[in-house]
Structures are given as structure tokens and as C-alpha cells.
VEXTOR-457683 format. One line per 8 residues: number of its first residue (from 1); for each residue x, y, z of C-alpha. Coordinates in nm, 4 decimals. Layout:
<nodes>
NUM = X:Y:Z | ...
</nodes>
This chain:
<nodes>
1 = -1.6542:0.7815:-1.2177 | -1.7199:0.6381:-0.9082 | -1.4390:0.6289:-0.5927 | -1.4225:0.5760:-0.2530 | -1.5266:0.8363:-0.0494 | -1.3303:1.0088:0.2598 | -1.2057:0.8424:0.5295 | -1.1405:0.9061:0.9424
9 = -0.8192:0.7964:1.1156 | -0.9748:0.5179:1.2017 | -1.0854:0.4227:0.8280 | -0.7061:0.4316:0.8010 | -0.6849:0.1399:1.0595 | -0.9310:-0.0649:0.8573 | -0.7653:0.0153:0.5651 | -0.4335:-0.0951:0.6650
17 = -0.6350:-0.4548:0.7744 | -0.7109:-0.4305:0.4297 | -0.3858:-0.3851:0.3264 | -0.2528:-0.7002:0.5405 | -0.4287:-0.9391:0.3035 | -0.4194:-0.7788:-0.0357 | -0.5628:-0.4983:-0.0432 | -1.4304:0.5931:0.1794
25 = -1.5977:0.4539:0.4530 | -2.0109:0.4816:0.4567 | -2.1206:0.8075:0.5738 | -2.2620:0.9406:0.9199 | -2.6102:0.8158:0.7980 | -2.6666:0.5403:1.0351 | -2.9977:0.3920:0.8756 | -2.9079:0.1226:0.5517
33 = -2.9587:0.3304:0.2530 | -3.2744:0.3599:0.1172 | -3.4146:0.1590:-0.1485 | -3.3768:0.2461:-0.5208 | -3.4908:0.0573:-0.8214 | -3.1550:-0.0593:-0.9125 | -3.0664:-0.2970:-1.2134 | -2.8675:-0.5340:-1.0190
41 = -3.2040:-0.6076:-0.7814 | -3.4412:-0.7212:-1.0674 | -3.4687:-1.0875:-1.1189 | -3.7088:-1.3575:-1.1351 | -3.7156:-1.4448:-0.7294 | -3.6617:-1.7159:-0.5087 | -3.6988:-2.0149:-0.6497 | -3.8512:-2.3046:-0.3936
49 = -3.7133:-2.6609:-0.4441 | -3.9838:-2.9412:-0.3000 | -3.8733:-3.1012:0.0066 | -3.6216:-2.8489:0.1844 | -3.6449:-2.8544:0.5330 | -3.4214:-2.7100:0.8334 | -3.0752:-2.8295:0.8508 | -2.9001:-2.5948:1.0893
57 = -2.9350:-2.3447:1.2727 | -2.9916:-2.0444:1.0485 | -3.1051:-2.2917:0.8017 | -3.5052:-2.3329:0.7676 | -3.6860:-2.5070:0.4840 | -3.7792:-2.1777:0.3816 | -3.4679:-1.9709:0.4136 | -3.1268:-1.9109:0.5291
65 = -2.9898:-1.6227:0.7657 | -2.6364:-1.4976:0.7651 | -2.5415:-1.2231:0.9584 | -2.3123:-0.9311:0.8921 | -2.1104:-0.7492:1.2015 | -2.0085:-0.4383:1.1271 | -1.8899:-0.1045:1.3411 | -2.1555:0.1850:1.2418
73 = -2.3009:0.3671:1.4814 | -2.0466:0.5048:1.6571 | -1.9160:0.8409:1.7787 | -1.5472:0.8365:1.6507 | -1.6188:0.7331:1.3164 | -1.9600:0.7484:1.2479 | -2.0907:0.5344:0.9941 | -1.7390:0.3816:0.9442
81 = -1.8094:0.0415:0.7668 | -2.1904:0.1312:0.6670 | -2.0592:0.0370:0.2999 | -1.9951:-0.3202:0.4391 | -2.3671:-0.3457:0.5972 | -2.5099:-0.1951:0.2909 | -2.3376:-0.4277:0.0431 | -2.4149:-0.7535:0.2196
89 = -2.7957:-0.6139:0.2611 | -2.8137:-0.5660:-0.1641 | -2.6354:-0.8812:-0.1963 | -2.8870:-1.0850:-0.0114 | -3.1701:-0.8932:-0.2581 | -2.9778:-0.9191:-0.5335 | -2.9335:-1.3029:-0.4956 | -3.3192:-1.3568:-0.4068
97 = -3.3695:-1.2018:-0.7287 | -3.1977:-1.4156:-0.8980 | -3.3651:-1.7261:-0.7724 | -3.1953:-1.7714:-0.4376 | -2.9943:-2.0355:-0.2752 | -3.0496:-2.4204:-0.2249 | -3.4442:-2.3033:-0.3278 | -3.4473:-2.0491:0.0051
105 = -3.4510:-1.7365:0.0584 | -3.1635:-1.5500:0.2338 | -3.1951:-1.3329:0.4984 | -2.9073:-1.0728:0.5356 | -2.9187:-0.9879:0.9751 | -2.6977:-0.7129:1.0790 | -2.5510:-0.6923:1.4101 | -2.3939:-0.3032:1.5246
113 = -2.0569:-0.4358:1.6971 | -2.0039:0.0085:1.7157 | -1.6205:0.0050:1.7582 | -1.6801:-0.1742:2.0496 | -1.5541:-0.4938:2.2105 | -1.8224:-0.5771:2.3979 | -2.1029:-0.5288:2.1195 | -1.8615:-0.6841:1.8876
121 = -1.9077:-1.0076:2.1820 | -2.2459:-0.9653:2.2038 | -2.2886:-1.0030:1.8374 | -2.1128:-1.2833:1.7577 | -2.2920:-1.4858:2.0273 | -2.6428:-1.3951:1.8829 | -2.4887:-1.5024:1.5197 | -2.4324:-1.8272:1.7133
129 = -2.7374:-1.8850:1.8275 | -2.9713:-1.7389:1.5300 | -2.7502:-1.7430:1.1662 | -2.6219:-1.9966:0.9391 | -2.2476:-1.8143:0.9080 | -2.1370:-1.4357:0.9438 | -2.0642:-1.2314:0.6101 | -1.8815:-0.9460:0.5566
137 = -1.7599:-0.9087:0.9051 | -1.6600:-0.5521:0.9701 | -1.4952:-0.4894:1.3224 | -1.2048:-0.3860:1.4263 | -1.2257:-0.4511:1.7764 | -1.3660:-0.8198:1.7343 | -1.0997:-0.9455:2.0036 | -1.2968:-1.2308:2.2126
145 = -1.3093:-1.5083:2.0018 | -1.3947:-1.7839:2.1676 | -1.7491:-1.7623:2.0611 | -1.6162:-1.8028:1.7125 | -1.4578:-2.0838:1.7587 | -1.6636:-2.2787:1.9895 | -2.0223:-2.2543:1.8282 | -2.2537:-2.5070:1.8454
153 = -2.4387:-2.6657:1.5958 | -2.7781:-2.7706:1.5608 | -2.6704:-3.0858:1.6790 | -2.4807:-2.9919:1.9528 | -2.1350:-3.0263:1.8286 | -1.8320:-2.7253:1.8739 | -1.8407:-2.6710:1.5075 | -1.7526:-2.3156:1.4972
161 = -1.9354:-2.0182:1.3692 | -1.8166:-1.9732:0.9599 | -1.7033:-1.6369:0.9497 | -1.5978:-1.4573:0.6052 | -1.4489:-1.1507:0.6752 | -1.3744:-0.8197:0.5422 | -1.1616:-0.6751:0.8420 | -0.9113:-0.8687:1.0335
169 = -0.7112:-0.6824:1.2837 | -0.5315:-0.9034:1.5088 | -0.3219:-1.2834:1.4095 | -0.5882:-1.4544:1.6400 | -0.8682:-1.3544:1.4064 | -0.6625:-1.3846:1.1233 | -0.5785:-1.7217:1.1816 | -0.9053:-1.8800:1.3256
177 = -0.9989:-2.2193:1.1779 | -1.3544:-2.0943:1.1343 | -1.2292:-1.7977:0.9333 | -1.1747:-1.6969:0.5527 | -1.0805:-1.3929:0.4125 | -1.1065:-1.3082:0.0378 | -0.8346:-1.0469:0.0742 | -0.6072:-1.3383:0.1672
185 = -0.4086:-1.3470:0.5128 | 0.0045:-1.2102:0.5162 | 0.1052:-1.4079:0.8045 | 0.1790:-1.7578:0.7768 | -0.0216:-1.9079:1.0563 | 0.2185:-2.1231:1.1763 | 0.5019:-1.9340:1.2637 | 0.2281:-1.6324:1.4596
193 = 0.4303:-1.7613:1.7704 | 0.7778:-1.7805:1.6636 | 1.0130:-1.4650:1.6158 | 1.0570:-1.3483:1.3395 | 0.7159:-1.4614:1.1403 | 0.7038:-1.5424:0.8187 | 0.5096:-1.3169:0.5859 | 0.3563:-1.3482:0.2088
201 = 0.2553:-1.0361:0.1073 | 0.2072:-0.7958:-0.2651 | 0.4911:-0.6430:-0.3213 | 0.3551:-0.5929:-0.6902 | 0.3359:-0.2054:-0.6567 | 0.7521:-0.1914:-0.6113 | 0.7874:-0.4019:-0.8845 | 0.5821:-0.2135:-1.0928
209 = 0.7339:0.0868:-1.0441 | 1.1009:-0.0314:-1.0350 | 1.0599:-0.1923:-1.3658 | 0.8547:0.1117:-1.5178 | 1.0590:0.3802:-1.3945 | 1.4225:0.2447:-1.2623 | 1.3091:0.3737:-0.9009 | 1.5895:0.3007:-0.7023
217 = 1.5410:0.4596:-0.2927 | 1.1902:0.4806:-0.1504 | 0.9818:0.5867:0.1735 | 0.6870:0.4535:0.3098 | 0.4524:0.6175:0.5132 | 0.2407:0.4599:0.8013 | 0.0204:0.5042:1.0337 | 0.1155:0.4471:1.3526
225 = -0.2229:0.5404:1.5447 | -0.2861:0.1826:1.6402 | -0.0766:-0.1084:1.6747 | -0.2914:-0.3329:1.5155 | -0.2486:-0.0982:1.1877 | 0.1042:-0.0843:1.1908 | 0.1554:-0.4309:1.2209 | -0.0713:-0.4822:0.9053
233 = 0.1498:-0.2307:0.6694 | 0.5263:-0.2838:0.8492 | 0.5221:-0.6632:0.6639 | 0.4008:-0.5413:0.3545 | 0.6590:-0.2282:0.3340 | 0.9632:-0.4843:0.4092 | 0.7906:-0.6940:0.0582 | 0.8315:-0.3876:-0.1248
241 = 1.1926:-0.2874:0.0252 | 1.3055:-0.6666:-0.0762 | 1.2968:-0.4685:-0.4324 | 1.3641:-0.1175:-0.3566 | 1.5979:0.0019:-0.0961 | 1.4825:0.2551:0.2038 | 1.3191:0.3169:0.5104 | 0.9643:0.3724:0.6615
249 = 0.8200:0.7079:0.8020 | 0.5943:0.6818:1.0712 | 0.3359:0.9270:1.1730 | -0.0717:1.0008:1.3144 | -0.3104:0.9854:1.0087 | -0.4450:1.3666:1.1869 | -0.0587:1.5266:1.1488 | -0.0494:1.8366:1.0286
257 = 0.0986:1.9346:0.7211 | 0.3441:2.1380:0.9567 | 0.4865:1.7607:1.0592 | 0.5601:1.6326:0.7208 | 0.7663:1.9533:0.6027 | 1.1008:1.7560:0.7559 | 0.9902:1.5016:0.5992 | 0.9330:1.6209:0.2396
265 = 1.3401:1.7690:0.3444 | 1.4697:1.4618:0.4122 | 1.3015:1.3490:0.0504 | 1.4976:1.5257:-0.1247 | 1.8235:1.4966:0.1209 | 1.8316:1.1706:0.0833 | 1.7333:1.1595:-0.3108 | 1.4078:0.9346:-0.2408
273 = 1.2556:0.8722:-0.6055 | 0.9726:0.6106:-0.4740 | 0.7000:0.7381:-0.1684 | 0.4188:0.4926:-0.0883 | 0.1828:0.5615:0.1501 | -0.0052:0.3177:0.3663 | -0.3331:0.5380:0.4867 | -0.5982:0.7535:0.3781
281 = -0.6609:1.0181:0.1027 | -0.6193:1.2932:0.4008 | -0.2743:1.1806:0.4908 | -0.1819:1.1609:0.1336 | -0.3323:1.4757:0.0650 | -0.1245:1.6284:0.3054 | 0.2131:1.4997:0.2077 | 0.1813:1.6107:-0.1975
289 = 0.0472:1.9526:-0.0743 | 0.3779:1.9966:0.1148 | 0.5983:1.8501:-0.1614 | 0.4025:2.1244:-0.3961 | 0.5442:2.3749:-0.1629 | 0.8517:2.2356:-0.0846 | 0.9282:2.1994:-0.4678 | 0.9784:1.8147:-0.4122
297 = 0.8636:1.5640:-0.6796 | 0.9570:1.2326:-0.6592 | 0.9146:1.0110:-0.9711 | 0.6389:0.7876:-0.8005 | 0.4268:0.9378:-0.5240 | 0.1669:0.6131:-0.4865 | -0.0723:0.4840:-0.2318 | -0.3127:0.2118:-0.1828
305 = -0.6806:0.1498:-0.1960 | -0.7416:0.3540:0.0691 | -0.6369:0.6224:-0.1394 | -0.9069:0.5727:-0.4275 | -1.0872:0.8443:-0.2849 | -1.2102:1.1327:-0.4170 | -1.1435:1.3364:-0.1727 | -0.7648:1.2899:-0.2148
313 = -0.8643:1.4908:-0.5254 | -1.0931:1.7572:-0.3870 | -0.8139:1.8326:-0.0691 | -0.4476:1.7880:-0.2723 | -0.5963:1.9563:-0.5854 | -0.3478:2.0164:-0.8704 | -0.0960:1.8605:-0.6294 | -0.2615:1.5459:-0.6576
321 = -0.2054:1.5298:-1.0395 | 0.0747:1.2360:-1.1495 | 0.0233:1.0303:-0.8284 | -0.0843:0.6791:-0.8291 | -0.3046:0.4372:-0.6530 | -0.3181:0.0900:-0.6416 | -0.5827:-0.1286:-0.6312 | -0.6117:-0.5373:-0.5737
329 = -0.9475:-0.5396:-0.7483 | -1.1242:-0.4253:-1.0592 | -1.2047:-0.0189:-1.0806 | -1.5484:0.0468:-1.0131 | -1.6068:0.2066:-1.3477 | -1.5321:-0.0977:-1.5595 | -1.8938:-0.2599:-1.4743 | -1.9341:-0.2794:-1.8536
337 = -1.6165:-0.5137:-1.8999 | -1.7267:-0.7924:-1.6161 | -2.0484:-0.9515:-1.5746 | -1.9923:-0.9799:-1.1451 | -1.8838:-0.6319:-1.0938 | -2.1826:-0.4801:-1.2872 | -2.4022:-0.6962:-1.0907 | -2.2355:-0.5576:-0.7571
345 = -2.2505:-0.1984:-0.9254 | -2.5611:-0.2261:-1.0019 | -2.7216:-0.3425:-0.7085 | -2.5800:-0.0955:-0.4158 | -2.6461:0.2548:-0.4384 | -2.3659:0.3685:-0.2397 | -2.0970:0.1408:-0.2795 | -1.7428:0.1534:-0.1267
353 = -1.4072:-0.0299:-0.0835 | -1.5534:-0.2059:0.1923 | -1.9156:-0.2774:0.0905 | -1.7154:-0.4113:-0.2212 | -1.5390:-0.6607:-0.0503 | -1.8592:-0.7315:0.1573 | -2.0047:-0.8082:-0.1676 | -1.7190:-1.0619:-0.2787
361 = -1.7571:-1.2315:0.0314 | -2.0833:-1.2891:-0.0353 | -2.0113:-1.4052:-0.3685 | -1.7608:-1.7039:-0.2243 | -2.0416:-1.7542:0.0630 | -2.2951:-1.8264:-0.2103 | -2.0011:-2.0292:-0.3858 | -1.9275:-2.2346:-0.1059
369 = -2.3045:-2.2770:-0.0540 | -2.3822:-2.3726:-0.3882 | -2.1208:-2.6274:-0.3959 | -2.2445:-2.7956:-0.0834 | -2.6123:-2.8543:-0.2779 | -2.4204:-2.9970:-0.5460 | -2.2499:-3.2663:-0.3412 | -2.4966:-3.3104:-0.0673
377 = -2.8608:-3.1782:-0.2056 | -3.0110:-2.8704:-0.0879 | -3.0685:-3.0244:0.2380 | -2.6944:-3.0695:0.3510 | -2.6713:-2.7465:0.4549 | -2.4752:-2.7594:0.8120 | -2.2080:-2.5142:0.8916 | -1.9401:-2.8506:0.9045
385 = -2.0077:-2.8623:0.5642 | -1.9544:-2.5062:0.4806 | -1.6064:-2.5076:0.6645 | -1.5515:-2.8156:0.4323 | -1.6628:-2.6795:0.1057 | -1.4423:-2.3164:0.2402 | -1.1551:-2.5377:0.3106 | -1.1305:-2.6484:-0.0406
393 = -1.1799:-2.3500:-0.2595 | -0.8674:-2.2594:-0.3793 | -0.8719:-2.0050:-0.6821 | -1.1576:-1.8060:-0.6119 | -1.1813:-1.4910:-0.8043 | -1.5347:-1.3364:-0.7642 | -1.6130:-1.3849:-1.1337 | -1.2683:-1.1968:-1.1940
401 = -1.3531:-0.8978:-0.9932 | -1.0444:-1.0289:-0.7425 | -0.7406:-1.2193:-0.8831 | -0.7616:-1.5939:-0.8030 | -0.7569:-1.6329:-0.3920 | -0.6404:-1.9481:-0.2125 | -0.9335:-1.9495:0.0484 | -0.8415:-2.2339:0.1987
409 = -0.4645:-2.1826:0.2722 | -0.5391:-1.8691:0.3514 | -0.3203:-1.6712:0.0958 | -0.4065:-1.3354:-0.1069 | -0.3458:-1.3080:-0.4799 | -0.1115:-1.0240:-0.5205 | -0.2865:-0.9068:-0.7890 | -0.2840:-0.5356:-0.8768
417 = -0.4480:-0.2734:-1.0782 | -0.2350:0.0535:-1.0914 | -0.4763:0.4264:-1.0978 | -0.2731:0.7289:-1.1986 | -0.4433:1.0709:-1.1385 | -0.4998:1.3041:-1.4851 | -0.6718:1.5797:-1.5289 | -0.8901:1.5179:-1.1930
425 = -0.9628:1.1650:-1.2309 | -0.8650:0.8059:-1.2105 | -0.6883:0.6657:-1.5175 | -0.6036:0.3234:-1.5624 | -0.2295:0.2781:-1.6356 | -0.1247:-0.0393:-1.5853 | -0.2390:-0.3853:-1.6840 | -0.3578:-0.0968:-1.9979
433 = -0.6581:-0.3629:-2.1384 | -1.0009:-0.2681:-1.9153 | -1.1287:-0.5419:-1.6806 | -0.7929:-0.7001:-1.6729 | -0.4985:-0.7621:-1.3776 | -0.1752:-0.8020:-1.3118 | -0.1706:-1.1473:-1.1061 | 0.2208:-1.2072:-1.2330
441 = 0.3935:-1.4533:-0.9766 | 0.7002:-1.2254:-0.9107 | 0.4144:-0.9736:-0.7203 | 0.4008:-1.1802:-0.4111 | 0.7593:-1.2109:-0.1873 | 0.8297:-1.3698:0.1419 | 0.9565:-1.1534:0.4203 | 1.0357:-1.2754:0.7847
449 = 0.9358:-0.9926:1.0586 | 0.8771:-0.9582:1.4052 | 0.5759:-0.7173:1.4513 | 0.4966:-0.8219:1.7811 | 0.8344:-0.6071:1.8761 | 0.6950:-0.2985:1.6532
</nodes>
């Protein structure tokens, strides 16, 4: 079985930027992981096409650079996307092994942004100036983006710097013209200005549960460490409460256990049958070891992604047992049912939620890129026509690893995959058949919120 691994506060604040699209952080080791002789990395190489020659910049006859931006070396969370670097480094060997792109090789760059706002500058301006597009971007403090949006070209022209992203924490980024994420975006772009905004988020875990097991009053617990966080889960807790009926609980992702014991009172007070938690496997760790002691069982205790973590296992122990997780992607261990995810499996020797969705974005850059060869010949590579070919993909599913994402209007899938824990592992309860999802309609809801009041 393979899970992500544990997560700092702020891996809760990344996770929640998950969460405002869909859906462990790497470890302390800052170096990329070493090389292995994995499966996924055997192939039979680039294959050169006669008459390539440079198109962009970032684009040579020989190759093409991308760049990945990600915080790792850092001293609050050290290592905290490494899985995103690491992913998007095996991707770019995994795809040269496999014959390459547009008859070039591609070079995966990555740029240390290190939780700050500054580097996070820095690096997008050298991505300007040296890489076709940025992959698998990674930073949660990627606030200036004017160099984003106001890249040159080879030819001179404001084209913008493509930018496929893993982590999105603020509407500006979120809404850039220049930028695609394949966890989808909540907000509707248009109304980011107006009060309330308009929201389409998953509210497919509520419905789940409501329909499975007649939950009727539920809680859900956020972080509220950093604004930016909070105003990722707040939207997606008012989908769910469009279906169930409650309130939220806000709290630090380092309380105590001490600070959830009136909590886990008011549970039961108020006869709360449905708990979700928006945060990491320490936070919900700490919650079902006070309901143990408490005596307080709820019929669902769930939480997201963030959550598929084995160290929610290893810390809440037999508490743990009969809690949920959902996912918004295929489980790791079900390489064997999908030809995509055993290539992504197979290929990175440490992989994570975030190197995963690294790897997808990969997967639609090489999409994107291969479309553009097919319409203009493996010389049209320019990033105008990568923003064209990105503006008009609108199912993408990563080979079915990811229910089918509107990339271009900017909207998730609301697909789900719900994780029960039994016996000390993840089970797959619901959609039951392996490699499958639930991508019904009904999971997605509009809500209208104002967060910038939160």
C-alpha cells in the first residue's frame, strides 16, 4: 500500500489549495531523490524528427525546457513540496524514454521559490527568460504576478509565461489568463470582485454520505492558520452544507488535543452524525483520539486527501479504524487497473499527493504539446500556441487517473473516490469496481460566498 506521508501545518495550507479545486509532503531531504532503475523510466529514447529547429524561447531544435517552482528548502517545512519537484523530474525521464516530444528532448529545470515571495519572484522571471512554460508549480507564496502575465516571447510580444499549476493560493493566481490547473478552480472568475462570489465546488463527499447513511447534522473542521487556507475550504464546506445542515469549527492545525475536548462535547450536544475535516492526518488524528476518549462516535468521521496519510494511522491508531477519506483521483495502489497511473507509479520512487498532481500536469502539458505538432508540425511550438491548444482542452482526464477536467473554463470535475480505514489500511468503499470514479453530476453545487470578509 502506498499513502501519503505526514504533513506540517503548512502542508495543511497547500492542502486546503488543493482542496479549492478538487482535491504527505516530500521529506526534509532537500537533494531530488536518487536514481533507481524504475519500470516507468525504461523506453526506447528520444526520438529526433529531421528539420526541428528553435521556436521559442525554451524551445531549441534539440529540446524543450519547462521549469517547475516549487517551495523545498526551507526552514518551516522542510522539504514541503519535494514530491512536486521529484515528480515533474521522473516525468521529464519518463517521457524521453518514451520517445520524447515534437522529436526533442525535455528538460525538467527546477527553480527553489523556499516559502518565499521573493525567490518565488525571482523564479518566475528566470522561467521567463530561459523555459518554454512552468509545470507543476508548487508555491504558496507566488504573490507577484506580473511576471506571469507579462512574459515575452521570442518575438517580443507580452504573451505570458504558460503556467500549469499544482498550488494556487490566492484568486489572482487562480484566475490568471496564463494559468491552468488540473485540479480545476472553485471561484468563478468573474464575480472575484463582486460580493458574494460565486463558487463551483465537490460537494460529492456530503452526498455520498447522506445518501449512504441518512446523515442528517454535520461539522467541519478548518484550518484557520492562514487566510489563504481558509478561504480555499470555507466555499467548499457551504457545497457540502447545501446537503447537510451545520456549522464549521475553526481551529490551528498544531491545537492540542486539550482544544478539541469542547469540541468532541458539543458533538454529541448537538447530535452531529457527519464530521469532515479540511487538514492534515495530525489534526485528524487528534480529533478521533479525543472522540475515543470522550466516547463520541459519529456515523461518518471523513477527511480529504490530505488525510491519505499514513501517519493518520500510525498517530490515531485503533481510533482511526471506520473513518474515511476522500480522494479526487485514483488510489495509488490500483497501478495494475490503469495504464497512466502505473506509468506515474512506476517511474517516481517516492511519490506523493503532490508529486502526483505534478505528474498529471505534466501529462496535459505533454497533451497540449502534442496537439500543437499535430496542427502546426513540430516546429509551431510558441507559448501563444500552447495557451491556445490549453484554452481548448476541455475533458482532460490524465488517461483516467483524474475525472474529466474543463481546462479551459477553468472548472474541476467533482469526481471522488471514497477510502475507509480497516484493519490498518485503506479500503476502497465507494465507486466498489477498482480503477473506477464517481464523476455523477449531482457532486458539483453552486454556492455564493464572500471569503474576502472571512
Amino acid at each position: 500500500m502506498r499513502a501519503f506521508r505526514r504533513r506540517s501545518m503548512l502542508a495543511t495550507v497547500a492542502a486546503a489549495a488543493l482542496v479549492i479545486g478538487a482535491v504527505g509532503c516530500g521529506g526534509s531531504d532537500d537533494d531530488p531523490a536518487e536514481e533507481e532503475s524504475l519500470p516507468g523510466l525504461e523506453g526506447p529514447g528520444v526520438q529526433p524528427i529531421e528539420g526541428t529547429e528553435a521556436t521559442e524561447i525554451g524551445v531549441s531544435a534539440d529540446a524543450i525546457r519547462i521549469t517547475v517552482i516549487a517551495d523545498v528548502d526551507n526552514v518551516p517545512a522542510p522539504g514541503l513540496f519535494r514530491g512536486s519537484r521529484d515528480a515533474l523530474m521522473a516525468f521529464g525521464e519518463h517521457v524521453n524514454a518514451q520517445g520524447g516530444i515534437a522529436g526533442r528532448r525535455l528538460d525538467v529545470q527546477f527553480l527553489d521559490s523556499k516559502l518565499s515571495p521573493d525567490e518565488a519572484r525571482s523564479a518566475l522571471i528566470q522561467a521567463c527568460e530561459d523555459s518554454f512554460a512552468i509545470v507543476g508549480t508548487s508555491a504558496l507564496f507566488l504573490s507577484s504576478l506580473e511576471p506571469l502575465a507579462e512574459c515575452a516571447d521570442m518575438a517580443g510580444q507580452s504573451t505570458g509565461l504558460p503556467d500549469l499549476s499544482v498550488v494556487q493560493t490566492t484568486f489572482e493566481h487562480a484566475c490568471s489568463p496564463t494559468s491552468f490547473s488540473v485540479n480545476g478552480t472553485a471561484i468563478d472568475c468573474e464575480t472575484r470582485d463582486e460580493v458574494p462570489q460565486t463558487y463551483v465546488v465537490s460537494a460529492g463527499p456530503a452526498r455520498y454520505f447522506e445518501e449512504e447513511f441518512g446523515v442528517t447534522r454535520g461539522s467541519w473542521v478548518q484550518g484557520n492558520d492562514v487566510q489563504g487556507a481558509l478561504d480555499g475550504t470555507l466555499p467548499v464546506a457551504a457545497g457540502e452544507q447545501t446537503i447537510i445542515d451545520g456549522e464549521n469549527f475553526l481551529t490551528s492545525a498544531l491545537s492540542p488535543q486539550s482544544v478539541y475536548t469542547p469540541y468532541v462535547q458539543s458533538l454529541r450536544r448537538d447530535e452531529v452524525d457527519y464530521v469532515q475535516t479540511y487538514g492534515n492526518a495530525h489534526m485528524q488524528a487528534t480529533l478521533l483520539q479525543e472522540a475515543r476518549v470522550q466516547g463520541v462516535q459519529p456515523e461518518v468521521f471523513t477527511c480529504v486527501v490530505s488525510c491519505y496519510d499514513e501517519a493518520l494511522i500510525e498517530e490515531a491508531g485503533s481510533a482511526a479504524e471506520g473513518s474515511y477519506v476522500t480522494l479526487a483521483q485514483l488510489p495509488f495502489d490500483e497501478a495494475d487497473t490503469n495504464e497512466n497511473l502505473e506509468a506515474m507509479v512506476g517511474s517516481v520512487a517516492d511519490l506523493d499527493g503532490f508529486g502526483s498532481m505534478a505528474w498529471v500536469s505534466g501529462l496535459l502539458f505533454q497533451q497540449a504539446a502534442e496537439q500543437i505538432v499535430e496542427e502546426h508540425g513540430p516546429n509551431g511550438l510558441t507559448r501563444a500556441n500552447l495557451l491556445t491548444a490549453l484554452n481548448g482542452i476541455h475533458d482532460f482526464d490524465a488517461g483516467g487517473i483524474i475525472g474529466p477536467t474543463d481546462i479551459a473554463a477553468h472548472r474541476g470535475s467533482g469526481c471522488l473516490v471514497v477510502m475507509q480505514i480497516e484493519n490498518g489500511e485503506f479500503v476502497r468503499v465507494h465507486p466498489e469496481e477498482p480503477g473506477t470514479l464517481d464523476c455523477d453530476e449531482e457532486n458539483l453545487v453552486t454556492v455564493q460566498l464572500d471569503t474576502t470578509s472571512s
